[in-house]
N, C-alpha and C positions, 0 to 999 in steps of 0.2 A: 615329719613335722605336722601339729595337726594342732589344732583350738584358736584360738583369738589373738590379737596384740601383733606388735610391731618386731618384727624377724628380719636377720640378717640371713639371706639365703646362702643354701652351699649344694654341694653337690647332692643329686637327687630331685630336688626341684625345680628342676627343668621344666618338666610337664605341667607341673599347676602355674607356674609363668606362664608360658606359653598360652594353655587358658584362657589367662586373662588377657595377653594382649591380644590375642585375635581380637578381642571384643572391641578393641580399641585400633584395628591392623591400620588405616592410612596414617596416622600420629603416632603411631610406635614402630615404626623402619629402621629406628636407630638402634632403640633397644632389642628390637626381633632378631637384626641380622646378628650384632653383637653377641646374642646369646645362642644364635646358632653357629659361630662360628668358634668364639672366647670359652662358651659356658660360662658356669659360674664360679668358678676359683679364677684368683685376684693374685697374681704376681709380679702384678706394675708392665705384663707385657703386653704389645700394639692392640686395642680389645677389648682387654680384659678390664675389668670394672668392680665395685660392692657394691652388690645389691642389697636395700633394705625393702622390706614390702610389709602390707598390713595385710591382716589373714583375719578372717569372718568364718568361721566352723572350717577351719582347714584348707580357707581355697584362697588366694592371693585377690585383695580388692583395691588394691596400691602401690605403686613399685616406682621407684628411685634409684639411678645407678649411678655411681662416681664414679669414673671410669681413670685409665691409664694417661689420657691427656690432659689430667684437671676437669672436665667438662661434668655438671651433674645433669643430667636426662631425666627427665619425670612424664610418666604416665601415672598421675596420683591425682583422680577426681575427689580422693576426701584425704584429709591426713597429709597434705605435701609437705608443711611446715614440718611437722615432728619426723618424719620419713626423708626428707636433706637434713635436717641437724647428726639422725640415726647414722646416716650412710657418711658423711662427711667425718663423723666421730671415730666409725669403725675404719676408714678406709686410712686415714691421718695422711692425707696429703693435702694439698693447697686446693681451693676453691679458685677455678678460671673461669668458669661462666654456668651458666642455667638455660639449658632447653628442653622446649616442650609449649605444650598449650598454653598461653598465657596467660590466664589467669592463676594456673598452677608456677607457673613462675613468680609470679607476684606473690601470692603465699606465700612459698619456699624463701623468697630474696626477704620479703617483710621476716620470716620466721629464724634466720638466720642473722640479721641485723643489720644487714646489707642497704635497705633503702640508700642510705646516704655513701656509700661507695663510689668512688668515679669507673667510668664504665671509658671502655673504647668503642661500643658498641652496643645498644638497646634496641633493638629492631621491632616492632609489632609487623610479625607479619601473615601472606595469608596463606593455606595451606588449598594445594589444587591436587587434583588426583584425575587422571584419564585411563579408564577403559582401550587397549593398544587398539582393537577390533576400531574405535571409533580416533586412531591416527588421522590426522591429514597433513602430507607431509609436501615443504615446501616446493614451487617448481624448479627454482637450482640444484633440489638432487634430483629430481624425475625429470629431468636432462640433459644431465649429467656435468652443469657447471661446476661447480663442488663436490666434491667423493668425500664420505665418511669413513674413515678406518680404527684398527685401535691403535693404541699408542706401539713405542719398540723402543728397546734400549738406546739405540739412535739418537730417539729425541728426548731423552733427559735431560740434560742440558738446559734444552728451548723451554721443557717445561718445568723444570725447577725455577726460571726465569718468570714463567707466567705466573706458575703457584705461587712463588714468593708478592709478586705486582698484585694478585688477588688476592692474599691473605690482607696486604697492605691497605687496599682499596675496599674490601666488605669487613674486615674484622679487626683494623687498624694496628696492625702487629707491623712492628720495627723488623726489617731484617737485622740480624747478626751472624754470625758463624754459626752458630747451635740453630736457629731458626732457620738457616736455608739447607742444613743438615736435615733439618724435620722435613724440611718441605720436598726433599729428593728424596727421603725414604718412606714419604706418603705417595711420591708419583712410583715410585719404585715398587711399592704394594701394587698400584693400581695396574700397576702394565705387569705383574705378573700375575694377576688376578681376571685378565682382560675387561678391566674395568674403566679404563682408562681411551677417552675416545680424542681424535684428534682430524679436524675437518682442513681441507686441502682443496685449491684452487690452482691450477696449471701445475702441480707437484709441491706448493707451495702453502706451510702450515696458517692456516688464519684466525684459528680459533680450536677450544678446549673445553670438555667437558668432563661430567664422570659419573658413576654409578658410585655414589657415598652407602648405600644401602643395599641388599640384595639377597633376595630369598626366592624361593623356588617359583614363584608366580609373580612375582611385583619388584620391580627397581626402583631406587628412591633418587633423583637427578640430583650433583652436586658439581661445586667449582666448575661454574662456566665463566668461561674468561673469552673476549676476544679486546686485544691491544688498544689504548683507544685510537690507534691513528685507522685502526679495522672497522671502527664500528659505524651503525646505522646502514650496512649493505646485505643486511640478514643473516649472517655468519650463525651468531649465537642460536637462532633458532633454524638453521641447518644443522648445526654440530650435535643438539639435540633430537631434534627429527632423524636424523641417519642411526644415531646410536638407539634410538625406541624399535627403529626396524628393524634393526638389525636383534633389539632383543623382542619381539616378537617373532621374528623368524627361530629363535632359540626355544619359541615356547610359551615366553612371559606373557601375560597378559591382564599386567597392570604398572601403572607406573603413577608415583606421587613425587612431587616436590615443593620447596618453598619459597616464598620471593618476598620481597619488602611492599606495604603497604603503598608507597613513596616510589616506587620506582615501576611508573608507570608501562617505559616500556617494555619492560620486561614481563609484566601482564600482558600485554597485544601480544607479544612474540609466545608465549606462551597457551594463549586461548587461542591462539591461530591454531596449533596443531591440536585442540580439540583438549587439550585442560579444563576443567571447572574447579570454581570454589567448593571446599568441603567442611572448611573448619579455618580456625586460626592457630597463629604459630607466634610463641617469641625468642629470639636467639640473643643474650645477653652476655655479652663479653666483658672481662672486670678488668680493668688497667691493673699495673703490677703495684707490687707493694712498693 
């Protein structure tokens, strides 16, 4: 594939991807790991996504992916609008939400006719990223009040229960039978994936997190959850903290994630172990038809 205009990528195009999200690596986690894991053929399976991208003398300057859960992703500093209509056109499933840089969300929502949409969910948020070298990790694991481990088929159950209370609580999704189905066969990915972390006080689960993204040098932190009859005893930023060390002991050494402008403490809990701001983030969730 090679000259100007707006392309639906396919197989082969890996590598000029790839390209350009480096350029862009702490904001493109989603779509990096996705396309190293799914590539680029689109069969509706856990992943897999269309990609539309814009192309300047043959090299990708743009990119948009629908993916398998409804969700459109944009890494597109120029062209977002025309580049979600492209992908949303090609991909002909339902639109559920828009993430990515925010202003590039705005675009895309303005360019698709969404403004006036009811949302479950519009977050502005900010986007932090730490170097693992500069961890600092709290003293209930370096004393071992709390242990970090990954998840085990064990706790499925527990955490299909969390997943479902944290989808409820940050992305305002109803359980039903189909939705707590999804939500066991995302914790089900993640624990066979060892992606999936789960922090423990006297043998006892008190909190959840997870690696939502994951490539050879960088993890992307997602779905932390601690109960709220749990919270404000540091949990959340223990269950985090244990899983960065333990992926740095793997090697990694970098980790990004995102957190709502508004929710303060989760910023503290966060800059404590050595996070900074990088950039912003919006995650936009669409209520149902």
């Amino acid at each position: 594939m090679t000259g100007n205009g707006i392309r639906i990528l396919g197989e082969g195009d890996e590598p000029r991807l790839d390209r350009f999200l480096m350029r862009h690596a702490d904001s493109s986690l989603f779509l990096r790991s996705n396309l190293r894991i799914a590539g680029l053929v689109d069969r509706g399976q856990a992943l897999q996504g269309t990609y539309a991208a814009a192309l300047r003398q043959g090299e990708v300057v743009a990119v948009v992916g629908h993916f398998w859960n409804e969700n459109l992703i944009l890494q597109a500093p120029e062209q977002a609008a025309e580049l979600a209509i492209a992908a949303v056109k090609a991909s002909r499933r339902r639109l559920g939400g828009l993430i990515g840089p925010h202003e590039q969300v705005m675009a895309a929502r303005r360019g698709l006719g969404l403004m006036g949409r009811a949302t479950h969910i519009a977050e502005e948020e900010i986007l932090y990223a730490l170097p693992l070298v500069q961890l600092s990790l709290p003293a209930s694991l370096s004393d071992g009040r709390v242990c970090c481990r990954n998840g085990r088929p064990a706790d499925f159950d527990l955490l299909t229960d969390w997943r479902a209370a944290y989808s409820a609580e940050t992305l305002g999704e109803s359980e039903t039978p189909m939705t707590r189905q999804r939500n066991r066969e995302t914790i089900q990915r993640y624990v066979a994936q060892a992606e999936q972390w789960v922090l423990e006080t006297a043998g006892t689960p008190v909190a959840a997190s997870t690696f939502n993204a994951r490539l050879a040098d960088t993890v992307q932190i997602g779905g932390v959850w601690t109960p709220p009859e749990l919270r404000s005893r540091g949990y959340a930023r223990a269950v985090v903290g244990g899983s960065l060390l333990a992926a740095r002991d793997a090697g990694i050494s970098r980790a990004v994630l995102f957190t709502p402008e508004r929710n303060i403490s989760a910023q503290r809990a966060y800059e404590s172990l050595g996070f900074r701001p990088v950039g912003d983030y919006t995650v936009t969730i669409f209520a149902g038809d």
